[in-house]
Phi, psi and omega in degrees: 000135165235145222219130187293136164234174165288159183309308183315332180284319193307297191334279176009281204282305182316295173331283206283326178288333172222041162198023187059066156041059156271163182300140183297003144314300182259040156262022179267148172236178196301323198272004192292336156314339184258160191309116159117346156334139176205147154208160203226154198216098164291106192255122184278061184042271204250331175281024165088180131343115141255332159232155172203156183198152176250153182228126159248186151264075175240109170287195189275159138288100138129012157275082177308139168149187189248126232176151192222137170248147166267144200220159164029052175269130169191169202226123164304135160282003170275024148234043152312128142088031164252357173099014205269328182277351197262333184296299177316267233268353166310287170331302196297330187307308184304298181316303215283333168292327191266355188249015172085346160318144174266334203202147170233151178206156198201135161297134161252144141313153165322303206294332188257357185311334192296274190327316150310318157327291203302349171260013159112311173331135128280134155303126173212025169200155158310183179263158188216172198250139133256104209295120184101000193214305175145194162291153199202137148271150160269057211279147176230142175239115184285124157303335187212000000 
């Protein structure tokens, strides 16, 4: 089921999955302060956490409008390819459609673009480096 959590449900799964099991200290990110901030979590009952992702309110630089960016979207890997991540943002569109947003927009890893497609997300930059993490796009999925 998923469900709005505190930043602390996250940290865990954020650690192992984007960040080599670094200390959960340093998965906190800079935008996690901000107003207007969510993160959200598909929780299997007894079997853990299985996806999680954060929404704040931020548009693209130089696209007017009202825009949520995704930030630290991840899937444990014992529950690859069961649908837990496509459920999360399926959810979050809908909240996110209902507060009037035009658009969600997010760096995708290299790695994860296939999946974002498959939810609808465009490509709308070359790939660019984050330093320390790889390569990423910038994709949007328009709301209206």
């Amino acid at each position: 089921m998923v469900k709005f959590v505190p930043l602390e449900v996250i940290l865990p799964l954020r650690s192992k999955m984007l960040r080599n099991n670094a200390e959960l200290a340093a998965c906190i990110l800079p935008t996690d302060a901000i107003a207007g901030i969510f993160h959200l979590a598909y929780d299997v009952d007894e079997k853990g956490i299985a996806s999680i992702a954060t929404f704040f309110p931020q548009p693209i630089e130089g696209r007017p409008g009202l825009a949520y960016q995704l930030r630290g979207m991840a899937t444990d890997s014992l529950f690859w390819g069961k649908g837990y991540g496509a459920a999360l943002l399926k959810y979050a569109v809908s909240y996110i459609k209902n507060a009037k947003a035009e658009y969600i927009w997010c760096n995708a890893r290299a790695s994860a673009v296939n999946f974002y497609q498959k939810q609808g997300f465009q490509i709308v930059s070359d790939e660019f480096e984050i330093a320390g993490i790889g390569p990423h796009y910038i994709m949007i999925l328009n709301l209206i």
